[in-house]
N, C-alpha and C positions, 0 to 999 in steps of 0.2 A: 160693379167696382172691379176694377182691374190693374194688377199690379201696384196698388196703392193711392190710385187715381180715381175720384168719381170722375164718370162719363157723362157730361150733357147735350140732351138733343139742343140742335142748333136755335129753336125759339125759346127752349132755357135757360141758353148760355146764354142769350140776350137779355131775359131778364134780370139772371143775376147781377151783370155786367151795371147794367142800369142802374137795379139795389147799389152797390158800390161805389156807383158814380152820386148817386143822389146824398148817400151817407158823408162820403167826401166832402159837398157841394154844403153841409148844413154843417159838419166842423170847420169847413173853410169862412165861408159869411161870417161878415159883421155882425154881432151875438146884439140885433134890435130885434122888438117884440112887433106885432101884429101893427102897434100905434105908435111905430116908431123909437119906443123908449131906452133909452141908451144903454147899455149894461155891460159889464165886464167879469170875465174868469179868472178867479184869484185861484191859487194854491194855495193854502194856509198853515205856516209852523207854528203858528199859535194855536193854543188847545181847540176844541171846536167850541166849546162853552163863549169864552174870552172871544173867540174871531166873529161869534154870531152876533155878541153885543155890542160887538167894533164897528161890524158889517154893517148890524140895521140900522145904527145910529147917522152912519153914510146915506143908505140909500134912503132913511129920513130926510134927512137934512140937502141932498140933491138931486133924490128922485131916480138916481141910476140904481140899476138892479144888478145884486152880484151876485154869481155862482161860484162858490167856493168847495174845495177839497181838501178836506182835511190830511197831512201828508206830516211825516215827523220829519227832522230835518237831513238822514240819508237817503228816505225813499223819495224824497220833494226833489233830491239834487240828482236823482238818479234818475227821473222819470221826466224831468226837464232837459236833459243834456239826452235821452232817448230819445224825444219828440223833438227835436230840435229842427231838425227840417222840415218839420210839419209842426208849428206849437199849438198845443191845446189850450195853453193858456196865456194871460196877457199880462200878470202881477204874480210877483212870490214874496208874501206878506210872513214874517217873520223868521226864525233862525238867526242864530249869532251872528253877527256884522261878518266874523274872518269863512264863514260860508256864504255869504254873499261876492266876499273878496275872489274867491274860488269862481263863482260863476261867473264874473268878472274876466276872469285872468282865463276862462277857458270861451270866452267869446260867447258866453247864453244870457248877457243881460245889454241893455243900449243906455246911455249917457242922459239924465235930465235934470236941468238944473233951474226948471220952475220953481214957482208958488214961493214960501218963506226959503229955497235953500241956500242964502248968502249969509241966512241971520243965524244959521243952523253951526253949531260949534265943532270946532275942526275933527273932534275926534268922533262925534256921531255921523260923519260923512265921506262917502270917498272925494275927493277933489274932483274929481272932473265929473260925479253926479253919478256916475254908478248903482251908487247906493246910500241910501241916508237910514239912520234907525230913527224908530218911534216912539222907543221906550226903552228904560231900562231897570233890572233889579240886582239888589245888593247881594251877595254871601254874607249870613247871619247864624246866631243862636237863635232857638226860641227854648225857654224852658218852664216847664208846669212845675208853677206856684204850689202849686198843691203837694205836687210829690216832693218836690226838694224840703218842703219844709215836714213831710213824713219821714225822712231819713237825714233832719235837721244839716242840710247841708248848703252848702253857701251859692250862693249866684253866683257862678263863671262869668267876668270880664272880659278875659283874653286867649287868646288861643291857647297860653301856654298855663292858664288855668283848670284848664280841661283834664292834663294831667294827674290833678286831684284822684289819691285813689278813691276818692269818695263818690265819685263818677263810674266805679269799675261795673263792665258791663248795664248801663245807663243810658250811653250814647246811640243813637242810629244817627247814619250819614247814606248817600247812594253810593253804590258800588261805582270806580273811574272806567272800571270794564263795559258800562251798560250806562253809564248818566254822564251827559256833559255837566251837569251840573256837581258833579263830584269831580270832572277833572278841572274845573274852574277854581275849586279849592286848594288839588295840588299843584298847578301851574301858578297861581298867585302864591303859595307859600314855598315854591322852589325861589318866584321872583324876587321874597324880601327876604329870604336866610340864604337864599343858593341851594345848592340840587344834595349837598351832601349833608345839614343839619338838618332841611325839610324833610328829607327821607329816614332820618334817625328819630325825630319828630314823630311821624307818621306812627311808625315801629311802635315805639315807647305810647303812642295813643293806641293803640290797637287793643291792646285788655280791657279798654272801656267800652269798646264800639261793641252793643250787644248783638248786631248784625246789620250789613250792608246791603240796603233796598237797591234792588233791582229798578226802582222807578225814581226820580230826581224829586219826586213831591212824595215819594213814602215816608221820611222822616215824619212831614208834617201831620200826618196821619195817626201816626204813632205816639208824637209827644201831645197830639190832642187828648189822646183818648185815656193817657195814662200808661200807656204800655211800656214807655220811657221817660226819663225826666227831663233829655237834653235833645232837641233832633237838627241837626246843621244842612241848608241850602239855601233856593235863593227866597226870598222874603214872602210873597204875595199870598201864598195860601197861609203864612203865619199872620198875615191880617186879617185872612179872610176867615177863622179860626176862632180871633179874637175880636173878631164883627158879631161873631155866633154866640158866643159868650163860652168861650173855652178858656181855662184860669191859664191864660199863657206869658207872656212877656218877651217882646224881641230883643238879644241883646247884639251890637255890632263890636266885634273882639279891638281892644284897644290899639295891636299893631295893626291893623288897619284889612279892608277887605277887598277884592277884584268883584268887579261886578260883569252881568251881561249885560249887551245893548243887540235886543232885534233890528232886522232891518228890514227894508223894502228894494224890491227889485224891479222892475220895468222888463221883460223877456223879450229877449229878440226872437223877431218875427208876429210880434203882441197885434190880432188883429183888431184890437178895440184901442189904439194907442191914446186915443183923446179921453175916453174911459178912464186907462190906466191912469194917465196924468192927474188927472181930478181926482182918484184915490190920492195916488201920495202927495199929492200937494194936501188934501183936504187930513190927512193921520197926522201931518204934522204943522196942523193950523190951530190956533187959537182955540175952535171947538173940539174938533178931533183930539187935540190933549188932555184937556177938559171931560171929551169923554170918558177917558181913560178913571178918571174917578167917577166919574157921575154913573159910569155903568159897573161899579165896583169890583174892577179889575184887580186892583188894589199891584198896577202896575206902576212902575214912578216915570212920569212924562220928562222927554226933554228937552223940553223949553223951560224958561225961566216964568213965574208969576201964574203958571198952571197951577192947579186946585190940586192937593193931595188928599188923600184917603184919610179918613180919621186915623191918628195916633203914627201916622207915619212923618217921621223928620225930614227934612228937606235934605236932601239929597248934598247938598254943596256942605253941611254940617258934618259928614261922614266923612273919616277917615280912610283912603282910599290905597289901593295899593296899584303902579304902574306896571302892568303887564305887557308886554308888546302881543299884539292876537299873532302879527303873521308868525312871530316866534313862538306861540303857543301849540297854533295850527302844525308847525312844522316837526315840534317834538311829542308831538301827543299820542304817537304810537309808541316813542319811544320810551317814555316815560309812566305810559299804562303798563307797560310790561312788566319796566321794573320796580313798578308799584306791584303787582299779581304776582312775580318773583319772590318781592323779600320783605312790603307788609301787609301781604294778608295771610305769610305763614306765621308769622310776630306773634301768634296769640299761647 
């Protein structure tokens, strides 16, 4: 070694050369198996649990075989827009709709408007095919039966019930610093009061919040087990809680809630592109929605006349709040801050 450089005699600089071309040569090829069998490389911002039931119920039902990576939704958009000249993979299966908008706008996804996407509802899709979601879930309560009626206190309806001081340190919610699923909270409640009573709001709730999980599904952890009475995000693991026989109860607060809607992407340079198709066509087809319950996802499908989870309300029955995402996306640095500014000293 020399000067920081290994030295190779010339018949093993040729080998190496080789190794690297052949490595090249098997992430470049069309991802078929030995008998030809079709298959494609997903990235996955749905949990790995949820994606594997998504997954097999596909490659059940059409035989294609998928390789998935588990990736949360900045390391997925980061490691997508890094390979981009070389993609490793050929679908990016979940993340909020306005990060797919992003890959979009930054030239890492291609245009398809097969399978069901004209019946698909304007707001779960981009127009020109971009991107379509395949589910979506509400912001909610969930509150233990058990414990509210040990410190004989009343079921919170509405957001602005919460303020009960009979709530006071009770609450867990996820921190807006560390969970999208807490800034979906406070960009829907800037949306229906505006920026300056949502954030006097927040303030004035802060004495209740007994601490702000680090993770978007810690609340629901929490109010399973007892540790609190009241835990706020988005739905599925509160059904999944009360599938187990945990004494919970969802409630959705009466001025109304923003929800998320994941979505699917097609990646350009995708080398299984007929693969990919047959994914998203097949996530938002009649069975594929359907899975969505049947493999107790307890994710809310969205198509219309899809199967819901037990004790879940149909989605069109909730009271909803209009968000704009590109507007969300755009202010959500600006407004975590001066959420970590001025209410999480409020206590």
């Amino acid at each position: 070694m020399t000067g920081g450089y290994i030295m190779f005699q010339p018949k093993r600089l040729a080998l190496v050369l080789l190794l690297f071309m052949t490595i090249g040569f098997i992430f470049a090829a069309p991802a078929r198996d030995a008998g030809g069998v079709r298959e494609v490389v997903v990235y996955s911002s749905v949990d790995e649990v949820n994606a594997k039931k998504i997954l097999d119920a596909f490659t059940a039902d059409t035989g294609t075989r998928v390789n998935f990576v588990f990736l949360s939704t900045g390391p997925a958009m980061a490691r997508i827009e890094a390979e981009q000249n070389n993609p490793q993979a050929d679908v990016w299966m979940g993340a909020p709709a306005e990060n797919h908008m992003l890959a979009k706008d930054r030239g890492l996804s291609i245009p398809y408007t097969g399978g069901n996407f004209s019946s698909i509802q304007a707001a779960f899709k981009d127009p020109q095919g971009y991107w379509r979601s395949f589910y979506m879930n509400p912001m909610a309560f969930a509150v233990n039966t058990e414990q509210l009626r040990r410190i004989n206190a009343p079921k919170p309806t509405s957001w602005q019930d919460l303020l009960n001081p009979v709530y006071r340190g009770l609450i867990q919610m996820p921190s807006p610093q560390s969970s999208g699923t807490a800034y979906n909270m406070v960009a829907s409640l800037v949306a229906l009061w505006g920026e300056e009573r949502a954030y006097q709001y927040m303030k004035s709730l802060n004495p209740s919040i007994q601490t702000y999980t680090s993770s978007g599904t810690g609340p629901s952890q929490a109010v399973s087990t007892g540790t609190c009475a009241i835990g706020i995000q988005f739905t599925p693991a509160f059904f999944e809680a009360i599938d187990k026989g945990f004494p919970l109860e969802v409630v959705y607060p009466s001025e109304g809630v923003w929800f998320e809607n994941p979505a699917v992407s097609i990646l350009k340079g995708a080398k299984n592109v007929e693969a990919a198709q047959a994914l998203v066509n097949w996530l938002t087809s009649e069975r594929g929605q359907n899975t969505l319950t049947d493999a107790t996802t307890f994710f809310y499908p969205i198509t219309a006349g899809a199967r819901l989870g037990k004790g879940m309300p149909a989605f069109e029955t909730l009271k909803t709040i209009e968000v704009d995402p590109l507007w969300a996306a755009a202010e959500k640095d600006r407004l975590v801050r001066r959420w970590q500014d001025e209410v999480l000293p409020a206590r």
